[in-house]
Each structure stands twice: as structure tokens, then as C-alpha cells.
KEFILO-219100 format. One record per residue (C-alpha): residue in three letters; residue number from 1; x, y, z. Coordinates in Angstrom, 2 decimals. Each point is the difference from the previous one (the first is absolute). Example, Ala and Ser with C-alpha at 12.3 -4.5 7.8 and 13.67 -1.06 7.14 Angstrom:
ALA, 1, 12.30, -4.50, 7.80
SER, 2, 1.37, 3.44, -0.66
END
This chain:
UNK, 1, 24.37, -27.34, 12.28
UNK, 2, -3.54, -1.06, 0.58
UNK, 3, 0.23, -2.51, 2.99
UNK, 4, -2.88, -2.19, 0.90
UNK, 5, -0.16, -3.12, 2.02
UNK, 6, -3.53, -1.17, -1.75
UNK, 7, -2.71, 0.27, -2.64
UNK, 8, -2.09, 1.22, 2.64
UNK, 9, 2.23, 2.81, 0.25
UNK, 10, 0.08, 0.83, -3.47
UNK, 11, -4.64, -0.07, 0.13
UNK, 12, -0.37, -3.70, -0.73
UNK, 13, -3.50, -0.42, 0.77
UNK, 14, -3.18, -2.74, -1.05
UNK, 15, -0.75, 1.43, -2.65
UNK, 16, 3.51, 0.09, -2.39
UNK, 17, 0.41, -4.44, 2.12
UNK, 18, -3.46, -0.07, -1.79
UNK, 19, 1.04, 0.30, -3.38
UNK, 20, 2.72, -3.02, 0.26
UNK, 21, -0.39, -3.39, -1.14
UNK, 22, 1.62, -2.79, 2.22
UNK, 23, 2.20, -0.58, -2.36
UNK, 24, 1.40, 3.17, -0.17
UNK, 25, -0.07, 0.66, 3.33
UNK, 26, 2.92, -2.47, 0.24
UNK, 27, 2.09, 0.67, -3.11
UNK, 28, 0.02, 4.38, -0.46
UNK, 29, 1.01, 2.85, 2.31
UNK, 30, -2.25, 2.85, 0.69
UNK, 31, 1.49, 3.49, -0.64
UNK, 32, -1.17, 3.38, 0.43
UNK, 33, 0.53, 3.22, -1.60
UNK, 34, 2.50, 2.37, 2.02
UNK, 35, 1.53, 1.88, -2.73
UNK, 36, -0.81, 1.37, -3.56
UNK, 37, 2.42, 0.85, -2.99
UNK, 38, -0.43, -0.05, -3.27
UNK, 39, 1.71, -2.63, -0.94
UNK, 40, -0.45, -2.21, 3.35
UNK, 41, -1.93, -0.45, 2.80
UNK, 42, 1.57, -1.09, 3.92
UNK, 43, -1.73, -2.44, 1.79
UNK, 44, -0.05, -1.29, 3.52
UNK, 45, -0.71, -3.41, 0.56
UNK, 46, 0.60, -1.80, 4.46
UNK, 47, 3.18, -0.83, -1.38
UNK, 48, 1.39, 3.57, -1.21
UNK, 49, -0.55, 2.56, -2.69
UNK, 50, 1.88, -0.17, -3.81
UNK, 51, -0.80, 1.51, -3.59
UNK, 52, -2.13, -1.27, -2.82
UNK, 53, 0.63, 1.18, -3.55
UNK, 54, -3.56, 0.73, -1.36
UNK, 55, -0.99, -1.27, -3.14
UNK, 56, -1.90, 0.76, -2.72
UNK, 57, -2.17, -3.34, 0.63
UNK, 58, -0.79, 1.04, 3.69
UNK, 59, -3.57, 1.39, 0.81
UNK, 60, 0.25, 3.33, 1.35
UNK, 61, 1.01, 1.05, 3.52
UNK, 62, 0.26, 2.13, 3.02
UNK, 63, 1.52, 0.36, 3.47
UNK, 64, -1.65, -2.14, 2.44
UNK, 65, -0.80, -2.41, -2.62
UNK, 66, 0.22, -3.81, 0.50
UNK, 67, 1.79, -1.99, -1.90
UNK, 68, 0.39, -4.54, -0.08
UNK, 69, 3.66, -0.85, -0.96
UNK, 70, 1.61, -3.54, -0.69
UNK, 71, 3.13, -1.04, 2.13
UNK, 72, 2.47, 1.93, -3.00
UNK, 73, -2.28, 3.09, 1.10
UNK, 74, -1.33, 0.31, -3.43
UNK, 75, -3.16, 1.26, -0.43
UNK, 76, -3.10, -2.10, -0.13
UNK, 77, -3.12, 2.37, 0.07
UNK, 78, -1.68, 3.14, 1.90
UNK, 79, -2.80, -0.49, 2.73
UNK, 80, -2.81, 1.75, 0.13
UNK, 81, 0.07, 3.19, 1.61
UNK, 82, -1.87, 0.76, 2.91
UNK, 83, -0.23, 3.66, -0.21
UNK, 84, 1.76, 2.08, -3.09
UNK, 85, 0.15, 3.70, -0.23
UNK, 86, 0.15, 1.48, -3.24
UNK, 87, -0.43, 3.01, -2.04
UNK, 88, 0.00, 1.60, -3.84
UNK, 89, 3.92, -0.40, -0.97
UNK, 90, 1.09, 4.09, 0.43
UNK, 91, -0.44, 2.25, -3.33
UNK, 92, -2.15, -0.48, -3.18
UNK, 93, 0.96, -4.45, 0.33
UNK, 94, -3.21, -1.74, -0.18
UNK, 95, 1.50, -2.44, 1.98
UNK, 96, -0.88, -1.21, 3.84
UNK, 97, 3.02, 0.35, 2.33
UNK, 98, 0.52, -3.02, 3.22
UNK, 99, 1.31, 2.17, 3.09
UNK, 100, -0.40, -2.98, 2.63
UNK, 101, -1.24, -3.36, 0.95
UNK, 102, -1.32, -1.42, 2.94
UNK, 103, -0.33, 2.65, 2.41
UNK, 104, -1.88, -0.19, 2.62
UNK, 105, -0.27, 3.99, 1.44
UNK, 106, 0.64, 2.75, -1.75
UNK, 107, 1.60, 3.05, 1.49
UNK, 108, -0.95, 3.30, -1.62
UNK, 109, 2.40, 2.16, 0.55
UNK, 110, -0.83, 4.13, 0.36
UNK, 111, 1.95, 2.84, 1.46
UNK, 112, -2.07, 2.85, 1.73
UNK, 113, 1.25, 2.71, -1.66
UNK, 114, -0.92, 2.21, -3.37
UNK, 115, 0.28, -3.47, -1.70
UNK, 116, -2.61, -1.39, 1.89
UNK, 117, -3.12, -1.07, -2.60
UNK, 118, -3.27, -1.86, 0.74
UNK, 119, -0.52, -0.59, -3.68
UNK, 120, 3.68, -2.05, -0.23
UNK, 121, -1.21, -1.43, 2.99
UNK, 122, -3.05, -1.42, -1.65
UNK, 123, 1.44, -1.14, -2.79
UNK, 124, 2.71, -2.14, 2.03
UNK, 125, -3.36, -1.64, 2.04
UNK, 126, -1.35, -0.91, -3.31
UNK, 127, 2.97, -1.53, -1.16
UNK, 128, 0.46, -2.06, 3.47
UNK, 129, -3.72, -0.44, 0.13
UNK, 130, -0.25, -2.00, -3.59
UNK, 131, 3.20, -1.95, 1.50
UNK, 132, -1.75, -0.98, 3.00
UNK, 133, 2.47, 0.92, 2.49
UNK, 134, -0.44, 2.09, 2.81
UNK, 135, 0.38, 3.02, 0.18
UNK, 136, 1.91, 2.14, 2.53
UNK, 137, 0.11, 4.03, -0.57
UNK, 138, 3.78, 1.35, 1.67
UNK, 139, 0.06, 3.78, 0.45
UNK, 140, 3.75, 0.33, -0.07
UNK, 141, 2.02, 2.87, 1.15
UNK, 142, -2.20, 0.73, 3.60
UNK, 143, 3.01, 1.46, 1.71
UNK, 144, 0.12, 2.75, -2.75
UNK, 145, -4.38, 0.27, 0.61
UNK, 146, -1.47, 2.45, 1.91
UNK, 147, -3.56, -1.01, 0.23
UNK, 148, 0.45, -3.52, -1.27
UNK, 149, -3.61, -1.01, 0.94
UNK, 150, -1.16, 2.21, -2.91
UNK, 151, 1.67, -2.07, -2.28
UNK, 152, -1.49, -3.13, 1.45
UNK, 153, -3.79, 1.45, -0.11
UNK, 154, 0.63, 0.31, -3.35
UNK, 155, 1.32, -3.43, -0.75
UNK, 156, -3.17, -1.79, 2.39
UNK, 157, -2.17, 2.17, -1.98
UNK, 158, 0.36, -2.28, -2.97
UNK, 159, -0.89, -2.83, 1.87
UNK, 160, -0.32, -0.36, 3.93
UNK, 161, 0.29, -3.59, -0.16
UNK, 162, 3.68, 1.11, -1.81
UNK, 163, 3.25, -0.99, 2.25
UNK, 164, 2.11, 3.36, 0.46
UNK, 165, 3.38, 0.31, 1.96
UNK, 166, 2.18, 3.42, 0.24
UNK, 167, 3.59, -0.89, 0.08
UNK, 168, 3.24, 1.24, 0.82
UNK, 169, 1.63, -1.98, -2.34
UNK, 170, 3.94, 0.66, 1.63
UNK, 171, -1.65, -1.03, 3.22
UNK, 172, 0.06, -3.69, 1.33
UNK, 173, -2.23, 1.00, 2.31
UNK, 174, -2.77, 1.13, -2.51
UNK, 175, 0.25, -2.83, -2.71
UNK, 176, -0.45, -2.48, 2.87
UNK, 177, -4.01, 0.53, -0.15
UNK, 178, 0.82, -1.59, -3.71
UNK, 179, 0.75, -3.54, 1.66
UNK, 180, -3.90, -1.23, -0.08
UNK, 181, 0.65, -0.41, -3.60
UNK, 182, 3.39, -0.83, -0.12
UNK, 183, -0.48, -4.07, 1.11
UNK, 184, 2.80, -2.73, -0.58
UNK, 185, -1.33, -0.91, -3.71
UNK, 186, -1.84, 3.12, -0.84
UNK, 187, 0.92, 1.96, -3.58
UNK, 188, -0.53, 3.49, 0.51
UNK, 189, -0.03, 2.44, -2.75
UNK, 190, 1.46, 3.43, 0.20
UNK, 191, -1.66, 2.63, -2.89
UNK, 192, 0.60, 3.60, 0.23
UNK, 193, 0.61, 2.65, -2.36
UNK, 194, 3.85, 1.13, 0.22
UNK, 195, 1.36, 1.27, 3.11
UNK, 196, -2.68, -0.11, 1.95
UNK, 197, 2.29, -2.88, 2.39
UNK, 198, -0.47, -2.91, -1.10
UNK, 199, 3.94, -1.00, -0.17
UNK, 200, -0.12, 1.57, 3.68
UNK, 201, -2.53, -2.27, 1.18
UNK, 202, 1.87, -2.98, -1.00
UNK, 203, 3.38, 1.08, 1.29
UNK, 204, -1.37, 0.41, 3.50
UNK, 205, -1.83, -3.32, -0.35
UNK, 206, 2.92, -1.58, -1.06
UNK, 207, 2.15, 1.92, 2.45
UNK, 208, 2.37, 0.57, -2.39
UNK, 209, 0.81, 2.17, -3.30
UNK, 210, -0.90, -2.86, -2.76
UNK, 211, -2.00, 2.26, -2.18
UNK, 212, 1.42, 3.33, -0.87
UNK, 213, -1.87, 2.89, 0.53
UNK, 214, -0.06, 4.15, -1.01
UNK, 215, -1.61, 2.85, 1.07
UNK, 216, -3.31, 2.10, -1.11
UNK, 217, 0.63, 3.16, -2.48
UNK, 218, -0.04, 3.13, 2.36
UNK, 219, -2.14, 1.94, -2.34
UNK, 220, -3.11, -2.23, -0.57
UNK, 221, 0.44, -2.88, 2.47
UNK, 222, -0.24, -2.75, -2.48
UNK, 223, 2.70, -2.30, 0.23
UNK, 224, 2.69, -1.69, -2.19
UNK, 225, 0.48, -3.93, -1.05
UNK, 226, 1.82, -2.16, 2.20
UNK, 227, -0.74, -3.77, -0.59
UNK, 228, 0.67, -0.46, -3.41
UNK, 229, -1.24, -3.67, 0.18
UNK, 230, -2.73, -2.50, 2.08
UNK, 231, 1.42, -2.32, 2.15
UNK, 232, -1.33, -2.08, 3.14
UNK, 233, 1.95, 0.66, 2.97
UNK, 234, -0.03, -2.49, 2.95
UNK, 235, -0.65, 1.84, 3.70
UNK, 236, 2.38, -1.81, 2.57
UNK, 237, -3.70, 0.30, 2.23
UNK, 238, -2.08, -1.91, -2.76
UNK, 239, -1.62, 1.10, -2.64
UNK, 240, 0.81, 1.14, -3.20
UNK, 241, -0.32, 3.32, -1.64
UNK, 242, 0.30, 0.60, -4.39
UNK, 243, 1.60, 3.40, -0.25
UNK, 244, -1.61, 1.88, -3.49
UNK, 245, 1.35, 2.74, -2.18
UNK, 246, -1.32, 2.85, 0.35
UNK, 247, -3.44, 0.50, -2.44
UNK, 248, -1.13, 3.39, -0.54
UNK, 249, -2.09, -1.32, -3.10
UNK, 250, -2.49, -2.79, 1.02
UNK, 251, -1.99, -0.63, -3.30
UNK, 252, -2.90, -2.43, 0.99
UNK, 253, -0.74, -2.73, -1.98
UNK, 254, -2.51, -3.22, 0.67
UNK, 255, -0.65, 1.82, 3.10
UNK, 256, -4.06, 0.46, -0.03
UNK, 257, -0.13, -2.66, 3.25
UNK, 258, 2.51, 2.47, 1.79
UNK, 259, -1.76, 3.33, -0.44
UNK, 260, -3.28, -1.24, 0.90
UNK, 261, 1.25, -1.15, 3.10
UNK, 262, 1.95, 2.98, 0.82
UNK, 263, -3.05, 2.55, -1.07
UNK, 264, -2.68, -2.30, 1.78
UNK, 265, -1.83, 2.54, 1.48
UNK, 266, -0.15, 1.65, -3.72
UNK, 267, -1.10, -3.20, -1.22
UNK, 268, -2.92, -0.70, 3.03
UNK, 269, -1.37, 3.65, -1.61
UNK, 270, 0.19, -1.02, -3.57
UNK, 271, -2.66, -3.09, 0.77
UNK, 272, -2.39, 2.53, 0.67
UNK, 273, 0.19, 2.33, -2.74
UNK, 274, -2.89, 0.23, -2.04
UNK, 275, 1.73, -1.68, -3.01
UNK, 276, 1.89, -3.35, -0.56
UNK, 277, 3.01, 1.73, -2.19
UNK, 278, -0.13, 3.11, 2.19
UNK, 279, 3.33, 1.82, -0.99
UNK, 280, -0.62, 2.42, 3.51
UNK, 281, 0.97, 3.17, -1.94
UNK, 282, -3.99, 1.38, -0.98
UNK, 283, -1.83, -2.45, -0.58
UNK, 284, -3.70, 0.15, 1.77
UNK, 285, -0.56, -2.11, 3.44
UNK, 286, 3.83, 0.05, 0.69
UNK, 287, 0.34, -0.91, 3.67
UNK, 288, 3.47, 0.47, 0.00
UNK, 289, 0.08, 3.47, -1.40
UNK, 290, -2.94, 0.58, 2.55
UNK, 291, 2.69, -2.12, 2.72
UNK, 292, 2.78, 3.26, -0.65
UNK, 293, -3.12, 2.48, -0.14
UNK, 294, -0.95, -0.80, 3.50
UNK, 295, 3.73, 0.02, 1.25
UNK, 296, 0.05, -4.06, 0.65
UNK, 297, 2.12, -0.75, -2.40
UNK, 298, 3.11, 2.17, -0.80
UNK, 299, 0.24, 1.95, -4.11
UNK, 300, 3.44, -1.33, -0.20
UNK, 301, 0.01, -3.12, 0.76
UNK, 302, -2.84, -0.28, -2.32
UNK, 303, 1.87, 1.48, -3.06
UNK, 304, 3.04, -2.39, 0.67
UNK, 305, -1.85, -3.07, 0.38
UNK, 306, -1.77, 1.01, -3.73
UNK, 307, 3.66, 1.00, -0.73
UNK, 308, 1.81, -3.10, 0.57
UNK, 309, -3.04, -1.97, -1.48
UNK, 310, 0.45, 1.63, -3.35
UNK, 311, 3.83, -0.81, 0.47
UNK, 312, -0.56, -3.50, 0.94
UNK, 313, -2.88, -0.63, -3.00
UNK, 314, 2.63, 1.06, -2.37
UNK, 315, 2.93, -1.65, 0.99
UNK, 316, -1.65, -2.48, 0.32
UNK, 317, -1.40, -0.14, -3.96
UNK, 318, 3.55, 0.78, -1.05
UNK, 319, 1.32, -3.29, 1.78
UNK, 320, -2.99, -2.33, -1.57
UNK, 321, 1.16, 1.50, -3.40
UNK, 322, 3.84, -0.92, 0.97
UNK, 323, -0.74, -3.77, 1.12
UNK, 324, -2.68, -0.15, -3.24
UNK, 325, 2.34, 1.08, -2.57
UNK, 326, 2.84, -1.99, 1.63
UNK, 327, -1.91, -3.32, 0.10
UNK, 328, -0.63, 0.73, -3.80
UNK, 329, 3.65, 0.44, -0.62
UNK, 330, 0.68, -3.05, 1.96
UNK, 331, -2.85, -1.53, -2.26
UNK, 332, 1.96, 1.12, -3.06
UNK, 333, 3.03, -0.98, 1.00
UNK, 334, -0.98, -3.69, 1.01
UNK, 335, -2.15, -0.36, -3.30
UNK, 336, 3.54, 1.25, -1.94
UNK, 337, 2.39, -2.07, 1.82
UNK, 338, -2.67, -3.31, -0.83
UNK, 339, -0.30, 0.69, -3.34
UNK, 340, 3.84, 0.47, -0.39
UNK, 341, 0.37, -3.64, 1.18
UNK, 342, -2.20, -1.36, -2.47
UNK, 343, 1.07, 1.69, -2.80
UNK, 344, 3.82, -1.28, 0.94
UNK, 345, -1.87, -3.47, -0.05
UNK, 346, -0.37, 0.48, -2.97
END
């Protein structure tokens, strides 16, 4: 059961107080998102957790979300998010998928082994990035490393500035260095592709077996599914920590903010290419083709910030052309419904 004493606990903060009238500050319950079904949602208010049947009338939400309820703990509305991480729903959908709310750090999660990849790396960063959380790179598995600090050379390489941890994640010891970010109130995020130890990491830090966890394939060293759904786990220390499925597919969508951060030094080069709508592949008075040329900037890192670009721009068109034609077909269907009242008048 998710036991907290306060809102604080649960990330109260300013900014969600903010958003409250006086009036409603004496006559509803705020809630927060622990727990995701389909058909309901659990939520953990200073007074306990319970279920909430979801409705076809609620807006849609995520873990970490918060919510106002009256004193029957029925829902009254959603408050605006502080952070929200989201992506392009999985498949051919041209639909956006919520994956958390109000987080505050974001661990990415990557083992150093053969399924170690700068490029998934990246496109993590962007997706934190356009969230405006911060980012913290884990390099999981560092008792089974060799020469870990290769691994981390290759992660500061992306961005020096860029916060980067190797962790044992069975070890106590080595997931104490995590505490920093792991503050009584603080939502931290836990992304990974699967088996890379994210369920680990959470186990120790609860210092207990909550989330179930499996092992990596033998014969490629990419690992299985374990959490099979998000949740927000309270640490008996402080802090909390939203456990994620794990996303091998990370479609970008509405994420243009995100990659320009992440590829800054990319984007610093492009201001002084010769032309405005420079697309850096051939073009004439290209500084960033002249950037990898020299050796300052690295050939690919380059193609996967043009890469994920391309992703993002058409994502991106597919999801304007999903809330256009829906907001038509909402059109039509409010015209209909008026004109079948009058004509009933009738």
C-alpha cells in the first residue's frame, strides 16, 4: 500500500497550491496518480490511497498526475501538469501516448554491455529535454564492466554539462550516489529500454522485491519485460520514484524543443551555415558538415540528430492531422446532435 503522512510527500509543491481557488481549497481533496489500469486509476491522497473508476467524461491522464476531489472522492478536474513526458502511441496509431506527469528527474537507464547505444541514448534526452526535467544518464550493470570509464566518455561526449552515474544496481552501496536527486517530494522518472535494470534499481531503493524483475537473453544481451505497468512507488527515505515499462520503440512526436536541446552543439553549427534552411547534407557553406570534416563534431551524432528530426517532423504532421480531423468530427457531431433537437421541436 502506498503510505504517506503528507502532500508534501506525495510532490505537493507552489505551483499545483497555485492553481486552487479559496474556495476549493476548503471543500476538495487533492489526489495523485500512483497507479494506471485501464479501467481505473489509484490515487494517494495524506489520508490514504483508493480506486477511481475512469470515465468516459474524464480528461485524460497519467501517473503522477494531480487530481481535486470533493469529500465523496469524486472527481472534480485535472491540474495542470508541471512536466509531461510523452511520445507517438507504439505502431502505425497517429495518436500521442502520456507516459508520466510531474516528474521532476529523469533517470535514463543503460546497461554497459552489447546493448549499450548512444543513439537510444539521445533519443531518451530529447524526450526528457522537451519535458523539462533533468536529466540523469545511469550506466547500469558496472560490476559486470571492465573498463566502465569507456562507457562514460562516451555518454559525456554528448554533452559534458550531461549528469552520468555507473551503477551497481544490486548494490546499496552504489545506488546511494542516486540520493542528490532522490529528496523528500521529488518525482523521479525511471526510462530504460528492457532489462537494462531498471526494476533492479528500484528494488534496492526500496530495499525490498516490489517490482519483479528477469534476466538479459544470454545470446544478445538485450533483456526481457518485467514491469508490465507505471506506478509511483514511495521510498521509506523520501522521495518518490514512477517505475516505466519497458520502451524499446520511442516514436517522437511534438518533440522539436527536446532535440534541439539535446543536439545543441549541432544546432550552435547550423546558425552559421551559409543558408537559413540549410538541410547539412550538401548544401554549399555548411558549417556543420565542415564541423564533422574537421573532426569537432562527431558523423554519427550528426546523422541521428537529422534522423530523429525527420522522425519528429512527421509524427508530428500525423498528430495535427489526428486532432484536425477529430475536431471536425466533433464539429459534425455537435452540428447533428443540434439539429436533431430542433427538428424534434418540431
Amino acid at each position: 500500500m502506498f503510505e504517506v503522512t503528507s502532500l508534501v510527500q506525495l510532490g505537493w509543491i507552489s505551483y499545483f497550491q497555485q492553481q486552487l481557488t479559496l474556495d476549493e481549497w476548503d471543500e476538495v481533496v487533492p489526489a495523485r496518480i500512483v497507479e494506471q489500469y485501464k479501467s481505473e486509476i489509484t490515487v494517494a491522497t495524506e489520508s490514504g490511497a483508493f480506486n477511481i473508476a475512469l470515465l468516459a467524461s474524464m480528461p485524460e491522464m497519467v501517473v503522477g498526475d494531480w487530481l481535486l476531489l470533493d469529500k465523496q472522492h469524486k472527481f472534480v478536474r485535472l491540474l495542470e501538469r508541471k512536466t509531461c513526458f510523452s511520445r507517438k502511441a507504439a505502431g502505425s496509431q497517429s495518436k500521442k501516448q502520456l507516459i508520466s506527469a510531474n516528474v521532476d528527474t529523469a533517470f535514463i537507464v543503460s546497461s554497459m554491455n552489447d546493448d549499450f547505444n548512444l543513439n537510444r541514448i539521445e533519443r531518451f534526452l530529447s524526450l526528457v529535454n522537451e519535458a523539462e526535467a533533468e536529466p540523469v544518464v545511469l550506466l547500469s550493470k558496472s560490476d559486470l564492466s571492465e573498463e566502465p570509464e569507456n562507457f562514460i566518455k562516451a555518454v559525456q561526449a554528448i554533452d559534458p554539462f550531461l549528469a552520468v552515474e555507473e551503477v551497481n544496481c544490486l548494490d546499496e552501496k552504489s545506488v546511494d550516489k542516486l540520493s542528490p536527486w532522490i529528496k523528500e517530494g521529488s518525482t523521479v522518472a525511471v526510462l530504460g529500454s528492457s532489462g537494462v535494470g531498471k526494476s533492479t534499481l528500484v528494488n534496492t531503493l526500496l530495499g525490498e522485491s516490489q517490482q519483479s524483475t528477469r534476466g538479459i537473453r544470454e545470446d544478445d544481451d538485450k533483456g526481457r519485460h518485467t514491469t508490465t505497468r507505471r506506478s509511483l512507488i514511495a521510498l521509506k527515505t523520501g522521495g518518490l520514484i514512477l517505475d516505466t515499462p519497458g520502451m524499446r520503440e520511442i516514436q517522437l512526436a511534438d518533440c522539436k524543443e527536446g532535440i534541439a536541446t539535446t543536439f545543441a552543439d549541432i544546432e550552435a553549427y547550423a546558425e552559421q551555415c551559409k543558408f537559413s534552411d540549410c538541410q547539412h547534407q550538401a548544401e554549399p557553406g555548411c558549417a556543420v558538415q565542415k564541423a564533422v570534416e574537421s573532426g569537432d563534431l562527431d558523423e554519427r551524432r550528426l546523422k541521428n540528430y537529422l534522423k530523429l528530426g525527420r522522425e519528429e517532423a512527421m509524427n508530428s504532421a500525423s498528430l495535427a492531422e489526428r486532432r484536425a480531423s477529430d475536431k471536425a468530427l466533433g464539429k459534425f457531431y455537435k452540428t447533428t446532435l443540434s439539429q436533431s433537437h430542433k427538428l424534434k421541436g418540431r
